[in-house]
N, C-alpha and C positions, 0 to 999 in steps of 0.2 A: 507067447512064452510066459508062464507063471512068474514073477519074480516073489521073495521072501516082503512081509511085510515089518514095518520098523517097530520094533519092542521099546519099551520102559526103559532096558537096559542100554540099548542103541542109542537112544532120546538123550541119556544122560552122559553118553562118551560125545553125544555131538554140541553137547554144553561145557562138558570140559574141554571141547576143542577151540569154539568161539564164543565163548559164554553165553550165560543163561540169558540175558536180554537178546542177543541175536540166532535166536530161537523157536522159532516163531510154530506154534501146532492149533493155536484157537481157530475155527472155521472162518469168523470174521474176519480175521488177518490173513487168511490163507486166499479170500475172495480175489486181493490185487493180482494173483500168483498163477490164479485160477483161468487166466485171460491173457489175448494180447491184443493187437487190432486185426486180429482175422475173424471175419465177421461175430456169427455171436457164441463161437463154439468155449465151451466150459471143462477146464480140467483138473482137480482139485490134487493138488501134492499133498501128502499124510503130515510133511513137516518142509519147513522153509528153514535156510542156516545162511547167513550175512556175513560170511568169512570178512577177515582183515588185510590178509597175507598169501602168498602161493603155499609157505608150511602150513596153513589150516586148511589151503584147499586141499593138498597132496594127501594131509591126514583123514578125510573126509571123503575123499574118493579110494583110499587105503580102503577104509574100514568098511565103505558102503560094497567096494569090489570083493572084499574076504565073507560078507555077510550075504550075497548077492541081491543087492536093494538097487533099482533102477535110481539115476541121477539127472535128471534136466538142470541144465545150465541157461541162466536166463540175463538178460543183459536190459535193456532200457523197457522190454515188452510194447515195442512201436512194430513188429514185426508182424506179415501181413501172409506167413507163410504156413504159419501153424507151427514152428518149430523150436517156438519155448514155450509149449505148451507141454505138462508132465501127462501122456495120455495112461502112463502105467501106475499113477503115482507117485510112491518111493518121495524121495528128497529131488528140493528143488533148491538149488545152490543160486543165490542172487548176488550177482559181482557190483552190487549200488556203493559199496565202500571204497572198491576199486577206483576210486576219482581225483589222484593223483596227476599231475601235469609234471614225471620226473626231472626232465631237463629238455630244456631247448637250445641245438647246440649249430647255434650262427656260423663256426666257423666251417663244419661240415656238411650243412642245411639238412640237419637230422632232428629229431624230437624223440622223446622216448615217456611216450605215457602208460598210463594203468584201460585198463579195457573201458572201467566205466566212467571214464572223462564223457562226459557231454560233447557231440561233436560239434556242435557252434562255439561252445566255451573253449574249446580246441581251438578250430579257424581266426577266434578272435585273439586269441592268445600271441598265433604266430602272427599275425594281421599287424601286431601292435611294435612288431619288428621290420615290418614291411615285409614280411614273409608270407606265401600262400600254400596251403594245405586246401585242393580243389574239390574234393570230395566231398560235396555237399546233399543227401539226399532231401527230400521237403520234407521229411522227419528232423530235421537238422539239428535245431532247438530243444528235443527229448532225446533222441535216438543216441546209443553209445554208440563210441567207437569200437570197442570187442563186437559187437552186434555187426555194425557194419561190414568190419573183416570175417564174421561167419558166415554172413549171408552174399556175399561178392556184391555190397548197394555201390550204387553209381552217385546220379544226382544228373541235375544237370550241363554238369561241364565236363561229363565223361569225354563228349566230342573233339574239344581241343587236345585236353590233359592227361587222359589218359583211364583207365578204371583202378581201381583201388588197387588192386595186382600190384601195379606201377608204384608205389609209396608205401607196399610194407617190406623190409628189407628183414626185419629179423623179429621171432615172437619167443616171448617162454611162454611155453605150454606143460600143464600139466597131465600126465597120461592118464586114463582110467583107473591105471592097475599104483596114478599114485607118485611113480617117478616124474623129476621136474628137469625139460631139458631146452633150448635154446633150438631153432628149429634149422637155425642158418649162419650169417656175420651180417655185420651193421659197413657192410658193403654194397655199391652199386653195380659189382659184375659177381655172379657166381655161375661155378662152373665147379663145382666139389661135390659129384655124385649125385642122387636123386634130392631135387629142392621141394624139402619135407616143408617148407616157408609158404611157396603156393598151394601145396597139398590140403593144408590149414584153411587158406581163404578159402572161402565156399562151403567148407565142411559140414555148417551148420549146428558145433556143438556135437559132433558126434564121434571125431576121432581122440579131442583133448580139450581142458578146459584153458584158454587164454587170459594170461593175469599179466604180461608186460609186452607192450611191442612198442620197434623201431620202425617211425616214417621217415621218408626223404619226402624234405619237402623245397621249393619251389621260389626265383625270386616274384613278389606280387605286380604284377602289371598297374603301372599308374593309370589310365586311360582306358574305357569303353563306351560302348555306342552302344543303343537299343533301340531295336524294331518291331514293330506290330503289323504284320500284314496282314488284311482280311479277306478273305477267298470267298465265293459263292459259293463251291464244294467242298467235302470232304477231299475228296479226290486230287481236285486242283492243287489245295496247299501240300498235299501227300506226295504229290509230282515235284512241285518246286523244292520238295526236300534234297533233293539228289542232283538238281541242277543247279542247284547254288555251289557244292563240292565241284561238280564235272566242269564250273567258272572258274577255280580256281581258288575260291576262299574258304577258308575254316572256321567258321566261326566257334567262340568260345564256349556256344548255347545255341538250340536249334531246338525251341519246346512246338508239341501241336497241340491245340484245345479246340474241344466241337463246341459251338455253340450251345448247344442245351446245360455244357457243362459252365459255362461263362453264364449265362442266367442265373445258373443254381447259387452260382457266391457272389455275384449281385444280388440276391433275398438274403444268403444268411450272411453275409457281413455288412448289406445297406452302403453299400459302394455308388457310387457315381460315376457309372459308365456309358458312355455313349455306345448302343449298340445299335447299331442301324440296320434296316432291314434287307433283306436278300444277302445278308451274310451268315455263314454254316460255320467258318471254320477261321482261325487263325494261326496265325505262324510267331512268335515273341524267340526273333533274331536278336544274339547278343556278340557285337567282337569285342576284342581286348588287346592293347598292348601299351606299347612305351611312345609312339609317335602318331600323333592326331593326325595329322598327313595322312599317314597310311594309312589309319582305320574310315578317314572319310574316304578314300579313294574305294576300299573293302565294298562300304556300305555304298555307296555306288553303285557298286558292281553287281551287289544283292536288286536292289532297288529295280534295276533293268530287269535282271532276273526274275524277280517277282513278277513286274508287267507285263514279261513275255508267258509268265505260267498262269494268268486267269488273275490274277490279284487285285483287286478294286479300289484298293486305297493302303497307301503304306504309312503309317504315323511313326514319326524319329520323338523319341522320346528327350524333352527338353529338359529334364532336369531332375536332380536327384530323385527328389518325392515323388515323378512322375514314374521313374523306374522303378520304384519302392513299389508304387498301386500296380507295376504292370506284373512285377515279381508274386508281388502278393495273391490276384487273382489266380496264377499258376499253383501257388505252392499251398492254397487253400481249398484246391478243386477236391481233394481228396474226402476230405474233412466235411465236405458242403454235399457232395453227391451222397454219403453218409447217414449225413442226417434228413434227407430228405426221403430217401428209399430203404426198404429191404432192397440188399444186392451180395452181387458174388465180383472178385476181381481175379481178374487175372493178368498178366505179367510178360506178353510175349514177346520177341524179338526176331528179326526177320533182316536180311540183307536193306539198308537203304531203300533203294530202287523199289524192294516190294511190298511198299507200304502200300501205295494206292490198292494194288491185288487184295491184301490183306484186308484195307479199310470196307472195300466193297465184298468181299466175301463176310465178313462180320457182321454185315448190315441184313447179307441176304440170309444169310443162316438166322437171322434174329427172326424175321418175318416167317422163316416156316416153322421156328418153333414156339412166335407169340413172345419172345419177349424185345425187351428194347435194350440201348446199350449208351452209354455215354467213354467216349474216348479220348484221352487225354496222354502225352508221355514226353518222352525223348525222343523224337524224332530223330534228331540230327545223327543217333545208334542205329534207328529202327525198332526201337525199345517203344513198342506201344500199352501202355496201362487200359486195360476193360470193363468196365460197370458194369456188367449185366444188369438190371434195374427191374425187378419185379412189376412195377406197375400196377395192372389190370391182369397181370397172367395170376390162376387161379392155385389155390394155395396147393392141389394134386399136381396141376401140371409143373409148380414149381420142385414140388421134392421129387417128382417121378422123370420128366421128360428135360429138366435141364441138363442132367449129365451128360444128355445123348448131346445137348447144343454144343457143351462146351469140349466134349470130344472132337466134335469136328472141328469147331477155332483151332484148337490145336493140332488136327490133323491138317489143314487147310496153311497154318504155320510152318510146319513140319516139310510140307512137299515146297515152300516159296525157300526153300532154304534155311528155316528158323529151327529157334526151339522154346521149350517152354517157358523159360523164366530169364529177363536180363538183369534184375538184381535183386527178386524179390525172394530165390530160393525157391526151394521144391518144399523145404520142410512135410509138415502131415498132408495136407490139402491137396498136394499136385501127386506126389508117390505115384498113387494107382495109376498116370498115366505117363509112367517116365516109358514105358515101352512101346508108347507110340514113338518115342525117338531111338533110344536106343535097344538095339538086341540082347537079348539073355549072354552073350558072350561079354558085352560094355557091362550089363549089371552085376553079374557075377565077380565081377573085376573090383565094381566097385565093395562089394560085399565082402571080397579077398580083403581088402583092403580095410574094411571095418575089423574085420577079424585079428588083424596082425594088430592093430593098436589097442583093439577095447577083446581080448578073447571072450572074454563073459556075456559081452554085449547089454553091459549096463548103463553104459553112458548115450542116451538121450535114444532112448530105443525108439522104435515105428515110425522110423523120420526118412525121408532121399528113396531108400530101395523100398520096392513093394514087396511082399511075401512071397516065398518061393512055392510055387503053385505044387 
């Protein structure tokens, strides 16, 4: 689609709208805007605007929808999916002002923030009331919260609490075309016609821009336990994932890490870990609740668990700082496999039970097409994160013959019951193979469905749907 590009005259109604300082057209300022964490791809917006308020958003998506200028909506840029990247251009609306904490309200266990609150300065917020907001992704520290409800992110304690769905109750959204509307009520039952609330989550910026929403949140569990099993396989600890649920326990965190990924942030964070040999794989089990009784009986019950699936050695983590290094080497692994490779990631999701299948199809598709993988995620979902890791594979085989590899992962996902992404979004990067899962009847739907909110189709174009062949 051709979009119009933005004139002199455009330039200066979007300074009378948010002034001239949050304005942004120099190339050197536009570099931060230009990127997110999906790998090294570059997309340059013609101009950047740092609205205040929903009336500067609505008037900026007014003007941009009457002039036809594509609009990317971008939120913390920790996003690993490609879809705050502006690929057409146009204006890129950054909600960084948006960092508001409007009210937290105790007697209803509600909050009601701006999009781009920080979501650890969130968590810590209600934390300080003895209240829990669980949603933590390892972005947590940068990542906003509008980001995270576009993109459906988890974290680690999706397992116990639920995924984000669960904790947005109401959003104002601003539409394309401009109008500003409330998407639902700051209720925990709704049953009032189609809930435009979840329609939101996931969206990915593409049906409205998000400037206020209501979470429910959570009383905070006094008391947890923490676990480190170490496996000889992949596989092994991939098993014990589904036999610690079918025991009967829930824990509140259920992370997997391959060995090679645990090396990698032992070098770049110079950690002190005991990694002993003929171990592949770990497990960093976490319960939680209000009675120490119970969560030792819990961890018990893991513990047998563990020994009857292959587990070598289970370390109960003794004390704060000790949980702190075990959290830490997880929510670092990202950041470390990173820097140490060229790589591509992917995002997939599978029933529990077919992790193992999964792990071991991953391995084998790696060796026919030369490359390697490091694997790391949420188990306790089935939510596995994938590294593909260039290595030694050659710089043709990498542009040419990896698409075919990562097609299969995801066809190979696809038939174990999965799909392609459990929080990380389809954005630009995944698109061309949403039809390995769903049919031209699912895409079409969804397309219908871009159409009735954005008809110009300016709001965060080439994102979710692939092009109609």
């Amino acid at each position: 689609m051709l979009y119009n590009k933005i004139t002199e005259e455009i330039l200066e109604q979007f300074r009378n709208i948010a002034g001239i300082e949050n304005v942004l057209i120099e190339h050197d300022l536009l570099e931060k805007y230009a990127h997110d964490e999906t790998e090294d791809l570059h997309y340059y917006p013609e101009a950047v605007v740092k609205p205040a308020n929903s009336e500067q958003v609505s008037l900026l998506l007014k003007l941009c929808n009457e002039h036809f200028i594509p609009v990317t909506p971008r939120g913390g840029g920790t996003g690993l999916s490609g879809a705050a990247l502006p690929v057409h251009g146009g204006l890129l609306i950054s909600m960084e002002k948006f960092n508001k904490i409007i009210d937290i309200d105790e007697r209803n266990l509600q909050a009601t923030v701006e999009p781009g609150v920080i979501t650890e300065v969130f968590m810590n917020a209600v934390a300080d009331k003895n209240l829990l907001y669980p949603v933590d992704p390892s972005s947590k520290g940068t990542c906003f919260i509008g980001g995270n409800i576009a993109h459906g992110s988890g974290g680690p304690r999706v397992v116990k609490y639920g995924t984000i769905r669960e904790y947005v109750l109401n959003l104002e959204v601003v539409l394309p075309t401009g109008e500003i509307i409330w998407t639902g009520a700051n209720t925990l039952k709704y049953a009032s016609g189609y809930n435009l609330t979840q329609l939101m989550i996931g969206s990915e910026g593409t049906l409205g821009i998000i400037t206020k929403i209501v979470v429910k949140l959570i009383s905070r569990p006094l008391h947890n336990i923490l676990l480190l099993g170490s496996f000889p396989t992949n596989e092994d600890a991939c098993k014990a994932v589904s036999a610690i649920f079918r025991a009967g326990v829930t824990p509140s965190a259920l992370e997997f890490m391959e060995r090679r990924g645990v090396e990698w942030v032992i070098e770049f964070d110079h950690l002190q870990f005991d990694l002993k040999d003929g171990v592949e794989a770990f497990l960093i089990i976490e319960v939680d609740g209000t009675n120490m009784d119970t969560l030792f009986a819990e961890a018990e019950i893991i513990n047998q668990v563990l020994e009857e699936n292959g587990c070598t050695d289970v370390l109960f983590a003794d004390s704060s700082a000790q949980k702190e290094e075990l959290w830490k080497i997880r929510r670092t692994m990202a950041v470390s496999v990173k820097s140490n490779s060229v790589y591509k990631e992917e995002d997939t999701v599978v029933p529990r039970a077919e992790l193992p299948a999964l792990m071991h199809g991953i391995k084998q598709i790696g060796k026919s097409y030369g490359f390697q993988s490091v694997c790391y995620g949420h188990a306790g979902d089935g939510n596995l994160h994938i590294n593909i890791i260039k290595g030694s594979m050659s710089d043709e085989d990498w542009n040419t013959k990896l698409k075919s590899g990562i097609q299969e992962i995801f066809e190979l996902t696809v038939k174990l019951g999965g799909t392609l992404s459990g929080e990380h979004g389809i954005g630009l990067v995944q698109r061309e193979f949403m039809s390995l899962k769903y049919s031209e009847i699912h895409l079409n739907l969804m397309r219908g469905i871009k159409e009735v909110f954005d008809p110009k189709g300016i709001l965060n174009p080439g994102k979710i749907t692939p092009d109609v062949n």
